[in-house]
C-alpha positions, 0 to 999 in steps of 0.5 A: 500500500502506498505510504502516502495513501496510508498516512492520508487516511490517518489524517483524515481519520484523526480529523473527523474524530476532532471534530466530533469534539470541536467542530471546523471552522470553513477557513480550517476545512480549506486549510486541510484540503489544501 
């Protein structure tokens, strides 16, 4: 598996359990996809 795939998908992950806890403001969400 591509390693950089992997750790795209541990970010993301990681993110949506953050914001369960603190949602993201539209600047924070364009700043990810960046």
């Amino acid at each position: 598996m591509d390693r950089s795939g992997e750790e795209e998908i541990g970010f993301r992950r990681l993110a949506s359990f953050v914001c369960e806890f603190e949602p993201l403001s539209q600047e924070d969400l364009q700043a990810i996809d960046a």
